[in-house]
N, C-alpha and C positions, 0 to 999 in steps of 0.2 A: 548937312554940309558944314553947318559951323560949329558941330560936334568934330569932324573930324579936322580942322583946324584949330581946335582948340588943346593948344602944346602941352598942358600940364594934365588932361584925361587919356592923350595916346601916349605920354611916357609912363606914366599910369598904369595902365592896358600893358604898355611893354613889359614894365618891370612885374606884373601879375603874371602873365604869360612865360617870362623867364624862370621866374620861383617856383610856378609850379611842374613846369614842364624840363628846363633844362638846366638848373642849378644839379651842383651835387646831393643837395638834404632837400629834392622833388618832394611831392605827394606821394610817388609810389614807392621809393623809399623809406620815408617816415614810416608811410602806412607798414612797410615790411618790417621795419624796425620797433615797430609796439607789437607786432606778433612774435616777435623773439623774444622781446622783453617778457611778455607773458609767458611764454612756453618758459622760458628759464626761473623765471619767477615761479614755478608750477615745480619746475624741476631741485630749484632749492627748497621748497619747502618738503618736497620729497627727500631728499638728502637730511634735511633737518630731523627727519621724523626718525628715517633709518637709525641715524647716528643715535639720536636721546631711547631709540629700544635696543639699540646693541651697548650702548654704557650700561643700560639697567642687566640686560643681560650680563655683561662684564662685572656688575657688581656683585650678582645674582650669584655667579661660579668661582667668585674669588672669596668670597665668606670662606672664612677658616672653621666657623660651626657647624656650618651647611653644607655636610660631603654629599647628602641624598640629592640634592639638585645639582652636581659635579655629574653622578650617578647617573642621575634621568635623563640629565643634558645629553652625554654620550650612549644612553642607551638609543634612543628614539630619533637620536642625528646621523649614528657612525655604524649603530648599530653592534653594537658591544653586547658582550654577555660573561658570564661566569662560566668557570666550569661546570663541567655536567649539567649543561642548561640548554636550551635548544629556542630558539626562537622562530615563529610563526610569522610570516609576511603573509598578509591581506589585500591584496591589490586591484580594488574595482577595476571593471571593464569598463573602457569606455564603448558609446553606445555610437 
């Protein structure tokens, strides 16, 4: 009884009960908000990666010495060929 007369543990109590249940930055919020954070954090360093092997790639095709990697890029991507050449597609089954 003189727990709940005592003024400064029920506003206390209130102000716990507000924050976590009826504020706008709740617990179930937050909590959903570090799951975003993570998946995007997941997903930039996905992006990150992409980008640093398509520069090397971009570096790779841009060499003015290096026509044979020009060559093989487009053979094996678009599928190119020379005259009088004939190309072979291999294409496992899936099971």
């Amino acid at each position: 009884m003189r727990l709940i007369r005592n003024y400064y543990l029920m506003s206390g109590l209130v102000f716990i009960v507000w924050m976590l249940f009826f504020d706008s930055n709740n617990l179930m919020n937050q909590l959903h908000n570090q799951a975003d954070l993570q998946e995007l954090l997941q997903q930039k360093a996905f992006y990150q990666d992409e980008i640093s092997r398509n520069k090397t790639l971009v570096d790779e095709l841009t060499d003015p010495n290096d026509r044979r990697a020009l060559e093989k890029y487009g053979r094996e991507k678009y599928l190119m060929k020379k005259e009088r050449e004939e190309i072979f597609l291999i294409i496992p089954e899936k099971n």
